[in-house]
KOLBA-952157 format. One record per residue (C-alpha): residue in one letter; x negated, y negated, z. Coordinates in steps of 0.02 Angstrom, whole numbers, padded with zeros to 5 digits, always signed. Layout:
<rs>
AXYZ ...
</rs>
This chain:
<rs>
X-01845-02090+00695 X-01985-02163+00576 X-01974-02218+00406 X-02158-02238+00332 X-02217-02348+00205 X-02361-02452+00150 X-02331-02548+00313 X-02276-02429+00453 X-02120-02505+00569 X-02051-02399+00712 X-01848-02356+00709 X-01745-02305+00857 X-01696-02121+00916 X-01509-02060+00932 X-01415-01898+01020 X-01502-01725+01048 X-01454-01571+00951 X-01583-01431+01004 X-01578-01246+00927 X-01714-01139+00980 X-01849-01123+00865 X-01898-00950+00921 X-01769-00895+00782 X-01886-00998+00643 X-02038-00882+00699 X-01946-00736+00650 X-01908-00819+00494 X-02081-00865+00466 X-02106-00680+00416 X-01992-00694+00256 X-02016-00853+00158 X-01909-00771+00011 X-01753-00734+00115 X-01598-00833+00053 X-01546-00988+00115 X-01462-00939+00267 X-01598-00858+00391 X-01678-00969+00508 X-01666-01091+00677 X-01674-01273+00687 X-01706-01424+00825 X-01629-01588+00776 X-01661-01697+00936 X-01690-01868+00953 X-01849-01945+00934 X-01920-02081+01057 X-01983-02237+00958 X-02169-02225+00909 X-02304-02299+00799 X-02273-02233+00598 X-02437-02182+00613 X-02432-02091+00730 X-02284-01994+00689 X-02423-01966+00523 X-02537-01899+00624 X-02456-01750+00654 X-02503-01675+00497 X-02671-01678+00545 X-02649-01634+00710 X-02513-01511+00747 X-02433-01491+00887 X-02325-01304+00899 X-02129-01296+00927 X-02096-01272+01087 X-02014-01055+01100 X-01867-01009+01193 X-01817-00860+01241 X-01628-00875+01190 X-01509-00994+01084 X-01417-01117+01175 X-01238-01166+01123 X-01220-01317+01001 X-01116-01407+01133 X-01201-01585+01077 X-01108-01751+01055 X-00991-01715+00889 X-00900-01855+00764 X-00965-02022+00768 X-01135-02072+00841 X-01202-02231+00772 X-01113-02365+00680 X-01257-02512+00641 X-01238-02658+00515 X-01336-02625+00356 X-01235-02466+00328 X-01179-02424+00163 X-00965-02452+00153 X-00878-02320+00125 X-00848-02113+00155 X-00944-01960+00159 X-00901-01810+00066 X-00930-01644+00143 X-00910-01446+00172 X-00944-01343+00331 X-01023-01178+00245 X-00881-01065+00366 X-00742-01159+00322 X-00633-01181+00142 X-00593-01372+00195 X-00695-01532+00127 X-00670-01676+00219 X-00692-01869+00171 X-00727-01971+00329 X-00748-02144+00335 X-00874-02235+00430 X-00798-02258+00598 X-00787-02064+00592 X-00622-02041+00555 X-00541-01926+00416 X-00462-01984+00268 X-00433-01851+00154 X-00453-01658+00155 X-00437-01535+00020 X-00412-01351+00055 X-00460-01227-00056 X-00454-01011-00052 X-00661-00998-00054 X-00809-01053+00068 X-00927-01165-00026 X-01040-01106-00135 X-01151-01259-00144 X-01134-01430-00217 X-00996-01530-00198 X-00939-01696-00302 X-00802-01807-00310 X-00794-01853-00492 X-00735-02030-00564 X-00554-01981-00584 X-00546-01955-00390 X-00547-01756-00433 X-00674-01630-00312 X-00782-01536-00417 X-00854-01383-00304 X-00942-01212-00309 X-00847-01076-00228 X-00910-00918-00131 X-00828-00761-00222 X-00798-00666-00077 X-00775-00485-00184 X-00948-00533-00257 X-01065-00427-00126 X-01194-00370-00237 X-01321-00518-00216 X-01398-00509-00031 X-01439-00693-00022 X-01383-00848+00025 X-01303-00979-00081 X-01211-00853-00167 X-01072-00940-00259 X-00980-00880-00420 X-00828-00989-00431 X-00818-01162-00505 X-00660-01275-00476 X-00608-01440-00517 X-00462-01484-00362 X-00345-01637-00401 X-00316-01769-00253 X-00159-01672-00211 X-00257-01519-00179 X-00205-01440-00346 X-00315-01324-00446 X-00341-01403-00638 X-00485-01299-00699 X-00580-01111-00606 X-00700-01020-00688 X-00816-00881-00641 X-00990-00843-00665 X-00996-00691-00553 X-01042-00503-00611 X-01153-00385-00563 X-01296-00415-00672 X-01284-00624-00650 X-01196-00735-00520 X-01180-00946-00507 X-01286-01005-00360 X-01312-01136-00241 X-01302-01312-00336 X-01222-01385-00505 X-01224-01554-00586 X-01090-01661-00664 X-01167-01734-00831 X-01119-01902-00920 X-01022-01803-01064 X-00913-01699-00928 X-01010-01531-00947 X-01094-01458-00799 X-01275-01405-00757 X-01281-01257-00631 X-01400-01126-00559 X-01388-00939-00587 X-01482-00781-00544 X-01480-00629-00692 X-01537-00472-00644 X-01707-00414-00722 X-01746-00215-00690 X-01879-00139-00600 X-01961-00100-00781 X-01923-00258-00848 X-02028-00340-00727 X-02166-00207-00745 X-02173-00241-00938 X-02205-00439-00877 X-02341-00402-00785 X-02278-00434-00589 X-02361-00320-00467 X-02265-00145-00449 X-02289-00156-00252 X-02184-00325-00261 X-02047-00270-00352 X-01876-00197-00273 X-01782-00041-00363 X-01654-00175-00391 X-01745-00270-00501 X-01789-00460-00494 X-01670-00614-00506 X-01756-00737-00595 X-01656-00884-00605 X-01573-00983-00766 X-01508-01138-00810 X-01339-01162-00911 X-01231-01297-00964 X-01049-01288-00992 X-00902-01364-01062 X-00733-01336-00935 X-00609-01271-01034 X-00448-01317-00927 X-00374-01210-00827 X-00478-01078-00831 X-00616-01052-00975 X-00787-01135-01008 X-00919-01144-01160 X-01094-01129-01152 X-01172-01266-01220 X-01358-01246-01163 X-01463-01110-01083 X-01639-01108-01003 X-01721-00952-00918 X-01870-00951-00817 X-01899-00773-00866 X-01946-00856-01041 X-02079-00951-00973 X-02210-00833-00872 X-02389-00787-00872 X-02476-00672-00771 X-02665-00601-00745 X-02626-00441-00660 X-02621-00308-00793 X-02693-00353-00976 X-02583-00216-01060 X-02416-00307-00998 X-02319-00463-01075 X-02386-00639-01048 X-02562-00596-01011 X-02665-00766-00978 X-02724-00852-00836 X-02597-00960-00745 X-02741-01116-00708 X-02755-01125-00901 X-02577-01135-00912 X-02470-01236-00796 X-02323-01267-00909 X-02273-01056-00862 X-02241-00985-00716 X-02349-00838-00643 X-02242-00708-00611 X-02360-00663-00465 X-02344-00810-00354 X-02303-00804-00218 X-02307-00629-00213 X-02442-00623-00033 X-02296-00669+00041 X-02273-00562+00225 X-02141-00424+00208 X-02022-00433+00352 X-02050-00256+00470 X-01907-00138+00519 X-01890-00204+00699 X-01887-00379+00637 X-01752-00318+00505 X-01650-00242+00647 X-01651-00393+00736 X-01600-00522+00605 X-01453-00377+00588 X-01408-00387+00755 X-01388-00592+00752 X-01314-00579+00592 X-01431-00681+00489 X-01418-00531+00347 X-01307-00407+00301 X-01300-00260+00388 X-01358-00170+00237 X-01500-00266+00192 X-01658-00190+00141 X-01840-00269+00161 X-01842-00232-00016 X-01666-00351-00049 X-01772-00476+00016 X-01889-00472-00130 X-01797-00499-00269 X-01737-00666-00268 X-01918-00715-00277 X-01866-00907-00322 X-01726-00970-00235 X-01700-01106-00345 X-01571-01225-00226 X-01545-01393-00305 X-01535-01459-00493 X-01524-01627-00541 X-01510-01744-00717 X-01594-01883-00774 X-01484-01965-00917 X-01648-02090-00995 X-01748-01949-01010 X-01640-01795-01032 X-01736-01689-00908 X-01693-01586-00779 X-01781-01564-00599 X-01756-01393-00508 X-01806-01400-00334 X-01895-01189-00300 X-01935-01197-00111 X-01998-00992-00129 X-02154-01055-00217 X-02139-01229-00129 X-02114-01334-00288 X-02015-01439-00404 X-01982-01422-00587 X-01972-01525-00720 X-01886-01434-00890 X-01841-01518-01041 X-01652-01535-01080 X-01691-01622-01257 X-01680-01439-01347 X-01587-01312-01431 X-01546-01164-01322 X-01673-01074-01470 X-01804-01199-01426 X-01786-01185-01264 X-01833-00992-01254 X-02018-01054-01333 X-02142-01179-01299 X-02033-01329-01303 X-01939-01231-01149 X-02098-01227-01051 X-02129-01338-00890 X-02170-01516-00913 X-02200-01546-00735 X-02235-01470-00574 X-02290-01541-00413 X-02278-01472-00226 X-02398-01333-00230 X-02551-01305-00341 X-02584-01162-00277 X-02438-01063-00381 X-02527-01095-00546 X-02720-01080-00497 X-02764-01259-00506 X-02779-01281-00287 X-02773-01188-00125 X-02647-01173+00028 X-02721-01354+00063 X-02627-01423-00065 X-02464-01359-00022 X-02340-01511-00015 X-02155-01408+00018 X-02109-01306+00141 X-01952-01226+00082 X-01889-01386+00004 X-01709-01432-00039 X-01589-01549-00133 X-01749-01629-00265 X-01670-01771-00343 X-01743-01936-00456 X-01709-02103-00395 X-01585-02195-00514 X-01629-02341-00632 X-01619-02511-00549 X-01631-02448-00378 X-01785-02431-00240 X-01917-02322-00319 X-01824-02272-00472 X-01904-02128-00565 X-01973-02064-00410 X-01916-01900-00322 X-01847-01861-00182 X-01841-01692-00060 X-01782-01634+00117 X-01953-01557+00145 X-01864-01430+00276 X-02041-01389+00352 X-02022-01213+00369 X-02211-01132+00393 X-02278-01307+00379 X-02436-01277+00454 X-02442-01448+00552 X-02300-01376+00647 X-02107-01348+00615 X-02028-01510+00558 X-01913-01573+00417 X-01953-01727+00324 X-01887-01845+00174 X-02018-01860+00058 X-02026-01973-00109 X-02167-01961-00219 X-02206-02045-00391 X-02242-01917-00556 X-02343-01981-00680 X-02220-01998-00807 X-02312-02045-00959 X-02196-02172-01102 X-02194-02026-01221 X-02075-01936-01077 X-02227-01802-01054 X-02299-01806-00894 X-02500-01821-00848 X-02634-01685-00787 X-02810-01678-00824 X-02915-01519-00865 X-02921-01384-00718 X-02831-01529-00611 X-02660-01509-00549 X-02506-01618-00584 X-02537-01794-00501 X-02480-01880-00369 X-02629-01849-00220 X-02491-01924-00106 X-02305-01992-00056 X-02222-02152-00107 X-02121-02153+00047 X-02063-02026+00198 X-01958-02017+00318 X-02017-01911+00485 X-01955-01919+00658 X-02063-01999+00818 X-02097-01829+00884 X-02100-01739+00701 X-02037-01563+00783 X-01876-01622+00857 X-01796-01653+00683 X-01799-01489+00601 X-01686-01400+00489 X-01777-01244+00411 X-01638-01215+00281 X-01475-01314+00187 X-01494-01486+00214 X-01512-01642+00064 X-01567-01812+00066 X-01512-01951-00078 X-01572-02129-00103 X-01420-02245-00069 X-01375-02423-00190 X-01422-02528-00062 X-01600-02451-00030 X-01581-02337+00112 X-01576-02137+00121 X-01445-02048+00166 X-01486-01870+00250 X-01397-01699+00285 X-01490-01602+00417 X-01381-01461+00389 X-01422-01294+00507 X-01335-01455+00653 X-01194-01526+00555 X-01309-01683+00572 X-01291-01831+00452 X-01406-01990+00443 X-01411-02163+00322 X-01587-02226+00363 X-01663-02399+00292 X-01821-02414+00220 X-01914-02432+00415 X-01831-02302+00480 X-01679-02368+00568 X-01527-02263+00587 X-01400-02370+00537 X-01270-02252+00528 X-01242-02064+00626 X-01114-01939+00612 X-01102-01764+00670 X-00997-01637+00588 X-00878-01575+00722 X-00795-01456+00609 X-00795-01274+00593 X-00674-01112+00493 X-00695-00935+00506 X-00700-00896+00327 X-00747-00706+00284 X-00797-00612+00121 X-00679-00447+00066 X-00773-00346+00186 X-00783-00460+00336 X-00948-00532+00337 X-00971-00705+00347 X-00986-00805+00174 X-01172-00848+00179 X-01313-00729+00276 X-01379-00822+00415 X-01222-00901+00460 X-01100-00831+00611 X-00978-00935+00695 X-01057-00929+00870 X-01229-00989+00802 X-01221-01070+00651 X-01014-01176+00671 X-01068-01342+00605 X-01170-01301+00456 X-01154-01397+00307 X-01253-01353+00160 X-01253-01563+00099 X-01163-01700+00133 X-01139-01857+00000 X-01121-02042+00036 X-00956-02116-00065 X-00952-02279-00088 X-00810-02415-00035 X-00821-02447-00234 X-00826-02271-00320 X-00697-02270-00459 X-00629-02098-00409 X-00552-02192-00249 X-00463-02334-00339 X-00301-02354-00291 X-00298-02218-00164 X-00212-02205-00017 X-00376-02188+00140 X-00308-02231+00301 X-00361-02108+00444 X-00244-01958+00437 X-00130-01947+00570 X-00138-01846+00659 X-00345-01813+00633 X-00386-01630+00612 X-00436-01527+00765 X-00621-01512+00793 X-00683-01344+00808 X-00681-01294+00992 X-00844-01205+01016 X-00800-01206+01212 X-00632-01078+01195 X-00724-00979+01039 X-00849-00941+01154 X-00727-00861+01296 X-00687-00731+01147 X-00847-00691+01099 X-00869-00490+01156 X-00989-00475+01272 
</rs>
C-alpha cells in the first residue's frame, strides 16, 4: 500500500482478499442504487513508487473480469501487528449479524454486545462506556435501499437497553449514519417521502421521477428521552434548498451555476437506468429485493451515507456519493432559518459538475463514504477526509483515502470566485494501493484520522480493517472473521446487496478505541474466554442449495 504526500515513500503489501469485479460492472449501470449492490477486490499490493501508484489516474488500467465469485476463504482475525500502532480496540458490526464486537490489537475479543436488530449504520461507544447504534427495523420494508435503519439505541456495558427510539414510518425512515454531539443530542440522516407531484411542482424531470415519489434526505437533531422518547431540537431538509432550469413554470426556477449554495434537483439525473435482464440478475444474486422495480431505484436520488460535526464551527458535513459530493450546512440556526437562505449550502466540493460550474473532468468522488473533518490539534486539522470507494472512477475501479483542504475563510464562510467552483484544485494527502485496483470496496467502508497521525480504514464489502501512517505503512491489519444470519420479517436479508454466501464479512465501519477512552475506565478487557466462534464459511457452504 501507498500513502502519498508532498514527498512520496513506498509502504509494504499484506494478505489477498479478491472478489470478482465483474459484479461492479453490473453495478456500474445504477449509480443511485442503495448502499448494498456491488463487488469488491481487496488484495495486496506489491511495494511501488507513490508516483506511480498516481499515475494511474492518468493512465488507467481496467479490472481484471471474472466469470464467477470466488468464496471469501482469505486469511481471517489478525494479520499485521507493527509498532507505531495506535493502543487500544476496535469497535465494530458485521451488517448480517446483531453482535458488535470490541477486539483488541492482538485480535482478540474483549467485549460483545448483542442486540435484537442488524445495524443500521453508525456505531459509537460513548464516554460512559455505553454503545450508541442504529438499528435495522426489520418490519420496515417500504424503503428499497440500503442503509435502511429506523431504530436508535443506547446499550449499557451489560448489554442492557437504557434508551430505543424509532424514526421509522412509511412516509420517513432513519438512515445509514448518526452523530453523538457535545451536549448529548444526536445528529442523524433520514429520507421523507416527496410525491410524484411534489417533485413535478419543483421542477425535476417527469421521466426521472418514480410513482413513489422521491426521498430527499433531512437532517434532525434530537434530545434522548430515556427509555424510549426523543425531542427534536433541529431540522434541515435538502428539499428546502433546490434550484432547477428545466421547466420555468415550476418552483425554484434559476440556473444552478449562478447558484451553488442549492441543489439542482436535476443532477444527476443522466444517470443509466438499470435494464430488465440486468434487474433479473441482481434478483437472482440477491443484491435487491425480489420486488424491486427499476423505478425503486430512482428515488433515493441522494444517498446521503455519513454525517459528521464540527464543534468550533457548528457545521455539519454530509458526505452524498449519488452526486459524488460533500456538503457543508450550517448548524448555527433556528430550525425556521434553516428552511431559508441561512439553510443553504456553504460548501461543496467533489463534483462541479452537479451545480454547472465544471464537467465530468472535475469529478473528485466516486460513490464516496464516511466524510469526516480532521480534529483540532491533530495532522491536517480542518481538512476532510473520504473513503473515495472508486466506483465508475474512470481511471479504473479502485478505492482510495483522500484528504483535501476547504478554503475555510475566518468569518466560517467558505471561498469561490465568480462562475468558479468551490476550491481546492487538489488533495492534501491520499492513501492508494501499489496496484490501485486490488484495493477496492465499491460500497460501506470509512476511513478516520487517528491521535497519533495515522488513518485508520474500513474496507468494508471484505471485513478488511487497516491503521496506515502518514507513508503508507500498515502498521496494524485485522480481518473481520465474523458473520450472523440476521433476516427482516419477511426473510430477506437486512441490507440489499448483502447474502450470507457472498457478502459474510461485511461491515459497514469500523472505529479505532483508544487504550485511553474514558468509556473504558475501569473496565474489565481481558480476551473472553472462550473467544467467539468465527463464522465457518467452509460448512455454510455444504448447505447452500445447489
Amino acid at each position: 500500500m501507498i500513502g502519498i504526500e508532498s514527498e512520496p515513500r513506498a509502504g509494504r503489501g499484506t494478505a489477498r482478499e479478491d472478489v470478482a469485479s465483474w459484479i461492479c460492472t453490473c453495478f456500474a449501470l445504477f449509480a443511485l442504487v442503495a448502499c448494498g449492490e456491488r463487488g469488491t477486490t481487496d488484495q495486496p499490493a506489491q511495494t511501488k513508487a507513490a508516483d506511480e501508484a498516481v499515475a494511474v489516474e492518468a493512465s488507467p488500467a481496467e479490472p481484471e473480469v471474472r466469470d464467477e465469485i470466488p468464496p471469501p476463504r482469505f486469511p481471517r482475525g489478525l494479520v499485521t501487528h507493527e509498532p507505531g500502532a495506535t493502543s487500544g480496540y476496535v469497535l465494530f458490526n458485521p451488517l448480517l449479524s446483531d453482535t458488535t464486537y470490541l477486539v483488541n490489537n492482538d485480535g482478540e475479543v474483549v467485549h460483545t454486545w448483542k442486540t435484537a436488530y442488524s445495524p443500521g449504520g453508525g456505531i459509537y461507544l460513548l464516554p460512559n462506556g455505553n454503545l450508541l447504534r442504529a438499528g435495522r427495523d426489520p418490519e420496515m420494508l417500504g424503503f428499497r435501499a440500503g442503509g435502511t435503519g429506523g431504530i436508535l439505541q443506547e446499550i449499557d456495558w451489560g448489554g442492557n437497553v437504557v434508551w430505543e427510539w424509532r424514526l421509522s414510518e412509511e412516509s420517513r425512515v432513519q438512515h445509514h449514519d448518526i452523530e453523538p454531539l457535545p451536549n448529548g443530542n444526536l445528529l442523524l440522516i433520514a429520507w421523507e417521502v416527496k410525491s410524484k407531484e411534489q417533485a413535478l411542482r419543483a421542477g425535476r424531470l417527469a421521466d426521472q421521477i418514480p410513482e413513489q415519489g422521491l426521498w430527499p434526505d433531512w437532517v434532525l437533531e434530537i434530545e434522548p428521552i430515556r427509555p424510549r422518547g426523543a425531542n427534536t431540537i433541529w431540522e434541515w431538509h435538502s428539499w428546502d434548498h433546490l434550484v432547477q432550469n428545466h421547466d420555468a413554470q415550476a418552483e425554484h426556477y434559476g440556473e444552478p451555476a449562478e447558484h451553488p449554495e442549492r441543489l439542482d434537483v436535476n443532477a444527476g439525473a443522466d444517470a443509466p437506468e438499470i435494464g430488465a435482464d440486468e434487474l433479473a440478475q441482481l434478483q437472482a444474486l440477491g443484491y435487491v429485493p425480489e420486488d424491486a422495480t427499476p423505478e425503486d431505484l430512482k428515488s433515493d436520488f441522494l444517498h446521503t451515507n455519513a454525517v459528521d460535526y464540527h464543534p468550533r464551527l457548528d457545521q455539519i458535513a454530509l458526505s452524498v456519493p449519488a452526486l459524488g459530493e460533500v456538503w457543508i450546512i450550517d448548524h448555527a440556526t433556528t430550525t425556521e432559518e434553516a428552511r431559508g437562505p441561512r439553510g443553504d449550502l456553504l460548501y461543496r466540493w467533489g463534483n462541479p459538475s452537479a451545480y454547472g460550474r465544471g464537467d465530468a473532468g472535475g469529478k473528485r468522488f466516486f460513490y464516496q463514504h464516511d466524510a469526516r473533518w480532521i480534529p483540532d490539534g491533530w495532522e491536517g486539522a480542518g481538512n476532510l477526509t473520504v473513503f473515495n470507494n472508486g466506483d465508475e472512477r474512470p481511471a479504473g475501479s479502485f478505492s482510495s483515502i483522500d484528504e483535501w483542504t476547504p478554503p475555510l475563510e475566518a468569518d466560517g464562510r467558505y471561498a469561490i470566485a465568480d462562475e468558479e467552483p468551490f476550491g481546492p484544485t487538489g488533495f492534501a494527502w491520499r492513501y492508494v494501493a501499489a496496484k490501485p485496483t486490488e484495493f477496492f470496496s465499491p460500497f460501506i467502508s470509512g476511513a478516520t484520522r487517528l491521535a497519533n497521525g495515522n488513518t485508520m480504514i474500513c474496507s468494508g464489502v471484505g471485513g478488511r480493517f487497516l491503521e496506515v501512517t502518514r507513508s503508507g505503512e500498515i502498521v496494524w491489519e485485522y480481518r473481520n472473521p465474523f458473520s450472523g444470519d440476521v433476516r427482516n420479517a419477511d426473510g430477506s436479508p437486512p441490507q440489499p446487496g448483502l447474502d450470507s454466501k457472498e457478502r459474510a464479512y461485511a461491515v459497514f465501519r469500523a472505529t479505532r478505541i483508544p487504550a485511553d477512552h474514558a468509556g473504558l475506565a475501569n473496565r474489565q478487557l481481558a480476551a473472553l474466554d472462550p473467544q467467539p466462534a468465527w463464522f465457518d464459511y467452509a460448512a455454510h457452504e455444504k448447505d447452500e442449495p445447489k
